[in-house]
N, C-alpha and C positions, 0 to 999 in steps of 0.2 A: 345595596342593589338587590333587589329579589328577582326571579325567575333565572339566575345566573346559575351556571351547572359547574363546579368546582372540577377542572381537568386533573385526573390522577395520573400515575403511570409514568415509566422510565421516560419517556419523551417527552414530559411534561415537566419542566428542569425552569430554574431561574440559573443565571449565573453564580450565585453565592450558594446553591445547593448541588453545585456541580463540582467534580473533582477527576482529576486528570486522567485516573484511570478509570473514567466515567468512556471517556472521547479517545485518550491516546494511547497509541498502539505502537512501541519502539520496535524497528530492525532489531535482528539478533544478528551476531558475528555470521552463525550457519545461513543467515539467512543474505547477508551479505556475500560471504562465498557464490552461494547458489546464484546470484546475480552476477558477478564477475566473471564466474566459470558460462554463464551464459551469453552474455557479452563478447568472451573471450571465442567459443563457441561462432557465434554469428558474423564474427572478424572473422575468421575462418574461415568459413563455409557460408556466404552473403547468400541471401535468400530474400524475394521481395517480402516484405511483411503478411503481405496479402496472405500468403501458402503457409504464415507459421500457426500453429497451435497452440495452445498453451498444454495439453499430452504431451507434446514434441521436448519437452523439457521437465527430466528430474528435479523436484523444487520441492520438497517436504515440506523445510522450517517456512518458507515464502509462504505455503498452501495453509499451511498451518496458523502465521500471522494474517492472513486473509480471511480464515473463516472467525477469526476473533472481531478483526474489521466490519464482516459480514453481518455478525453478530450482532455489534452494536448498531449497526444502519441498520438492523430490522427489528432489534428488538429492546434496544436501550436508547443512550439519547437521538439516536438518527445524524449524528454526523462524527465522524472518527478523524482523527489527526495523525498520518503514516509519518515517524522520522526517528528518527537517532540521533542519540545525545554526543555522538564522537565522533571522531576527524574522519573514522575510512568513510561514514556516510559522503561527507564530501567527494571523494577519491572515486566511490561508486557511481555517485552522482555527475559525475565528472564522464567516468565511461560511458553511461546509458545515454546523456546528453552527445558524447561522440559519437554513438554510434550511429545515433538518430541522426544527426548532420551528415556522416556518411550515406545512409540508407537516404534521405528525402534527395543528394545531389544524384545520387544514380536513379530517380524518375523520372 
């Protein structure tokens, strides 16, 4: 095919040229923590969502795993895959989803 311009560049991926730590990006324990203890936090002290911040919460290893995420949707293949390969991610997963079900019945 001539007049066809050959795309270069980290976004420019087939699947067989792609590799996991191309797209994914695992939780860490700390960053785990940092979720729980936030969680735990918002049981506590219920706040509509509307008034939270993401300031309003110490989250290092989180901010940390986000600008890696960030990263790749802006400057590698453009879509990232957030999870963890072990059981607390469940556990985690488990509270953020309660909390939400508590937070959407009190609106």
């Amino acid at each position: 095919m001539t007049g066809m311009t050959r795309i270069e560049g980290p976004s420019a991926w087939v699947g067989c040229s792609l590799h996991p730590e191309d797209y994914r990006v695992e939780l860490s324990a700390a960053c785990h923590d940092e979720i729980r203890r936030a969680v735990d936090e918002l049981r506590a002290f219920p706040l509509p969502t509307i008034v939270l911040r993401p300031e309003d919460f110490a989250m290092p290893a989180c901010r940390e795993q986000m600008a890696r995420v960030r990263h790749i949707l802006e400057r590698g293949a453009r879509f990232a895959i957030v999870g963890s390969g072990n059981a607390r991610s469940s556990s985690t997963a488990r509270r953020i989803s309660s909390w939400q079900a508590a937070e959407s019945s009190t609106r």
